[in-house]
N, C-alpha and C positions, 0 to 999 in steps of 0.2 A: 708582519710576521706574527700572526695568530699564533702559533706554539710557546712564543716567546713569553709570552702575554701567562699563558696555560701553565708553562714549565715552571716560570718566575716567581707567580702569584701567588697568593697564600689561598688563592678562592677559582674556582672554576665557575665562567662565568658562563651561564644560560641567559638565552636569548630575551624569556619573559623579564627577567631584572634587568637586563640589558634597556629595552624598551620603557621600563619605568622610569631608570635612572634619568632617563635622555629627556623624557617628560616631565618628569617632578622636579629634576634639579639640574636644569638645562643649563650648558656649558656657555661661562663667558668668556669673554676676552678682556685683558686689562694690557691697552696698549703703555707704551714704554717709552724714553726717549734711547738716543743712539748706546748700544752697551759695547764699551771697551774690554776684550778679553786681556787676560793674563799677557796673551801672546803679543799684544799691541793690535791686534786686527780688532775690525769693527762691525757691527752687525750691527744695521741703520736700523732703527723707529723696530725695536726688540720687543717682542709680546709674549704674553703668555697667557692659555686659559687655563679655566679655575672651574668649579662646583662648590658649590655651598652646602654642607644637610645641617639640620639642623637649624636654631634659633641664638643670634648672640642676645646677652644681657645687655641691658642698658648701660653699664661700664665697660662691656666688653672682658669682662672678667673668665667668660666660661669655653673662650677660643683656641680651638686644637688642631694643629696645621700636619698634615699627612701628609709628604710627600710622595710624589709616585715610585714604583721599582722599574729596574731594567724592564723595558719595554711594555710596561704600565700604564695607566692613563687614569684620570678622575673617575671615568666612568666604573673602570675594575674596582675601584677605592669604595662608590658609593655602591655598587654588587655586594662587597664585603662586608657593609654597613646595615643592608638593609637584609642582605640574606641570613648572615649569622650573627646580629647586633653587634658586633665587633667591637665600638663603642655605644653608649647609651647617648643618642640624637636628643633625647630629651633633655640630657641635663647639660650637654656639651654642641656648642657650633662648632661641625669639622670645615674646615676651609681646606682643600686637597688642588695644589696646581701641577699642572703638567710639566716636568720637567723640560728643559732641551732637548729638542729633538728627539720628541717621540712622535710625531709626526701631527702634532696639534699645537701645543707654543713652538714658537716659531722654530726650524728643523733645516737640515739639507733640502727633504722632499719641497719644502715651500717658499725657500730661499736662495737665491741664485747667490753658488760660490760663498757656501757656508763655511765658516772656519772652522779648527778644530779647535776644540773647547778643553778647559781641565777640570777638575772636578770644583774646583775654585770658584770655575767661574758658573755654574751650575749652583751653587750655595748664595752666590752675589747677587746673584737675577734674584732667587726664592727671595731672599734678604730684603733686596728692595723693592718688591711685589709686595712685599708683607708690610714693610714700616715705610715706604715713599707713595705707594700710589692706596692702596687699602687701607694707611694710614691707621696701623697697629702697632700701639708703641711698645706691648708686651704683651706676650703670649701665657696661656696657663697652661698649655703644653704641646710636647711635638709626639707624634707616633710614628714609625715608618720601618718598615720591613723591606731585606736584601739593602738593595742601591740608597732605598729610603732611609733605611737604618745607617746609613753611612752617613746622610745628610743629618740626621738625629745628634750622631756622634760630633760631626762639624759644626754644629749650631751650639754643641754643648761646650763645646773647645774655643771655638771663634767667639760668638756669641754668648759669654757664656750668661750673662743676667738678662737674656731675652725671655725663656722659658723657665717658669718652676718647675714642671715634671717633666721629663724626655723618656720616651721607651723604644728600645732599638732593637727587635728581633732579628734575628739568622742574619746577622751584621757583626761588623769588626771596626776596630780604630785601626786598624792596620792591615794590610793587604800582606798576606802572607808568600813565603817563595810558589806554593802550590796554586796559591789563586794567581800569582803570575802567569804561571807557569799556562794554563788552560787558556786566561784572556791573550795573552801573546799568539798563543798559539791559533787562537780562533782568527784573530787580528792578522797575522800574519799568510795564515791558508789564504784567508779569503782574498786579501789585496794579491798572491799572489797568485790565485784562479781567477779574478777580474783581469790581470794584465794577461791571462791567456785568452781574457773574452770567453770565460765559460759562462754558461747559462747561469742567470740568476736562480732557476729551483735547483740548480745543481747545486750552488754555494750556500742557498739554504738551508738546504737537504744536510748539507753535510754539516755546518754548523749548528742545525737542529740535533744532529746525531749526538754531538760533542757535550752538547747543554743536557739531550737525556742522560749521556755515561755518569757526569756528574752532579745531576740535581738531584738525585734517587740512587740510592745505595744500589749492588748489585743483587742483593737479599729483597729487598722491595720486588726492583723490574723481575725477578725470577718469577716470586707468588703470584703477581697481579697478571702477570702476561704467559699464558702458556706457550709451550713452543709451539704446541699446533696454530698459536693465532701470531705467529711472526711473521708471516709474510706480509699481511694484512696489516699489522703496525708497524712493518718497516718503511711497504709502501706507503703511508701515509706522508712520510717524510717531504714526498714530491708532490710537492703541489704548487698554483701560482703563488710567489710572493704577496706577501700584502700591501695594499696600496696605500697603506698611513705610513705604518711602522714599515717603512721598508729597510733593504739593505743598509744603504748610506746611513740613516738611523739608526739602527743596533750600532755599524762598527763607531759612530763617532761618538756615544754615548758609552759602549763600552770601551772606545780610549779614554774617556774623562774618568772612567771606574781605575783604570791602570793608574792615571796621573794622581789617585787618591793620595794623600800623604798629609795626612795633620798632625805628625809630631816631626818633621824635618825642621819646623820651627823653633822645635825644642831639642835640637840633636838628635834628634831621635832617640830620644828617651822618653819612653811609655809614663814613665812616674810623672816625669815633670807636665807632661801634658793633660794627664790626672789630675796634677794640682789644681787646674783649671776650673775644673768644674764647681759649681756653684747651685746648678740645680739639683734637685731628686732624679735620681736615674735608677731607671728599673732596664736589665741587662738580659734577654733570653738567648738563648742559643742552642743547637742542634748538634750534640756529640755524634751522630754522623753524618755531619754537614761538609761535605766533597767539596761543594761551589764555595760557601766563605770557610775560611776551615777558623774553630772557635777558640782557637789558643789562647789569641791577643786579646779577644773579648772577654775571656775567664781572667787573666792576667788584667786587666784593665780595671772588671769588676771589686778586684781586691785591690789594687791601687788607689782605686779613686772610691772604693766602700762604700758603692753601690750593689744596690741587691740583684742576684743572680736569678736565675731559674737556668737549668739545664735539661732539656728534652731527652729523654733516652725511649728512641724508638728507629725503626729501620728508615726511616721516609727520607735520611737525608734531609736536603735546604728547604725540602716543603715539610719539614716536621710539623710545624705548627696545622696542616692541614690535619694531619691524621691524631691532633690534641686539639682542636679547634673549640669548644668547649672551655679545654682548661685553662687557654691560654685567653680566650676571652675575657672568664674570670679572674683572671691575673694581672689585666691592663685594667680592667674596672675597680678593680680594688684598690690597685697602687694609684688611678686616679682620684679615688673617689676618698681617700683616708686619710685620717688627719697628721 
């Protein structure tokens, strides 16, 4: 699901960077032994691939682990990297693995009778990719944007003496009733036009639809899309599914988004789970971000007195697209300062 990929990302990604990525920092694999989910089910000989950019230091001192977003992959990360510096490769090794089934670490598409996963167990794998097989015993920081930024927030709460710096864009510690509301619903359509046996570009189509109402404000899609050219970006909707990122892939990745919950640990109370933190956290967010909505992140960021930035611009959850610049300079800084 191409769109997904587009809608999600903080970067649109062209084919020339695409191409370089795949040559200069060719995707590995770091096989795994059997991983027990949450659920008790098992996913035999677990893997997951990885990208490298960058150079580590001979301590390993200068390593910064990206996680991917909703229907993301290393390769978007290192588009990101190389197209608008996003980090500086120079002074930082980004290490960027591909989540769970996103159709590269191991996935529904490439595993027979994949389980469902929770968000748990999506932080467990990175976890022991990072400190059991890569054999990194601490990190100098995590970056990650959307679903990433979730994982940013979990490493900071779980983990919390792994990383010194953590920055967690158009992210949340907490899934709010509205972002329920949307992933249920997507979740829900879709399992329930599969048991009709409707067409895969039809269930795409429509949960493509869902993802533009809420990744982009209704002020955004007005300006940038004239009505004269709606039919033209309507039908784009329909098209074949993708054969990485397919179906099975989005919905199980966005049930481990639903199952997010890192303060049920702590009653569910935002404070106590604040207490947690131990790293430097740099907090951005999108006051008109539809897809995570930033309540709990603003709330969080004065709980746990870490520094904010709040986006004020029409873009919605791809804010950072249309500050890319600013927000470049914002992660460099807060990495780079003493």
């Amino acid at each position: 699901m191409q769109y997904f990929i587009v809608i999600l990302s903080i970067c649109f990604t062209q084919l020339s960077f695409s191409q370089n990525i795949a040559s200069d920092y060719p995707l590995q694999k770091l096989s795994m032994d059997d991983f027990i989910t949450d659920s008790n089910d098992t996913i035999k000989n677990c893997y997951v691939t990885y990208r490298v950019f960058g150079k580590s230091n001979k301590d390993s001192s200068n390593i910064i682990f990206f996680p991917t977003w909703l229907g993301g992959n290393s390769e978007n990360i290192g588009v990101l990297l190389s197209k608008y510096s996003f980090i500086d490769t120079n002074k930082f090794c980004i290490i960027s693995i591909d989540a769970l089934s996103n159709g590269y670490s191991i996935s529904p598409s490439n595993y027979e009778s994949f389980p469902e996963i929770s968000f748990d167990d999506l932080t467990k794998v990175y976890y022991l990719a990072l400190t059991q097989y890569l054999k990194i015993d601490k990190l100098f920081g995590i970056v990650g944007g959307s679903m990433g930024g979730m994982t940013a927030f979990h490493f900071a709460i779980k983990y919390p003496n792994y990383a010194k710096r953590i920055v967690s864009y158009v992210s949340s510690p907490r899934l709010s009733t509205f972002d329920l509301l949307w992933t249920n619903l997507q979740i829900n359509l879709a399992e329930y036009l599969i048991s009709l046996n409707a067409s895969k570009i039809n269930i795409k189509a429509f949960m493509d639809m869902i993802t533009a109402l809420i990744s982009r404000t209704p002020n955004y899609l007005n300006k940038t899309i004239p009505v004269s050219d709606f039919n033209s970006y309507f039908n784009k909707f329909y098209k074949e599914p993708d054969s990485i990122y397919t179906l099975e892939n989005y919905l199980t990745q966005l049930k481990a988004i639903v199952s997010y919950d890192i303060v049920s640990e702590y009653n569910n109370d935002l404070e106590a789970a604040a207490k947690q933190i131990k790293s430097k956290l740099l907090i951005i967010v999108s006051d008109s971000d539809m897809m995570v909505n930033p309540d709990n992140a603003i709330l969080f960021a004065e709980l746990s007195k870490s520094e904010l930035v709040v986006l004020k611009n029409n873009c919605g959850h791809l804010a950072v697209n249309c500050e890319m610049e600013k927000v470049r300079d914002l992660i460099n800084n807060f990495l780079t300062s003493d």
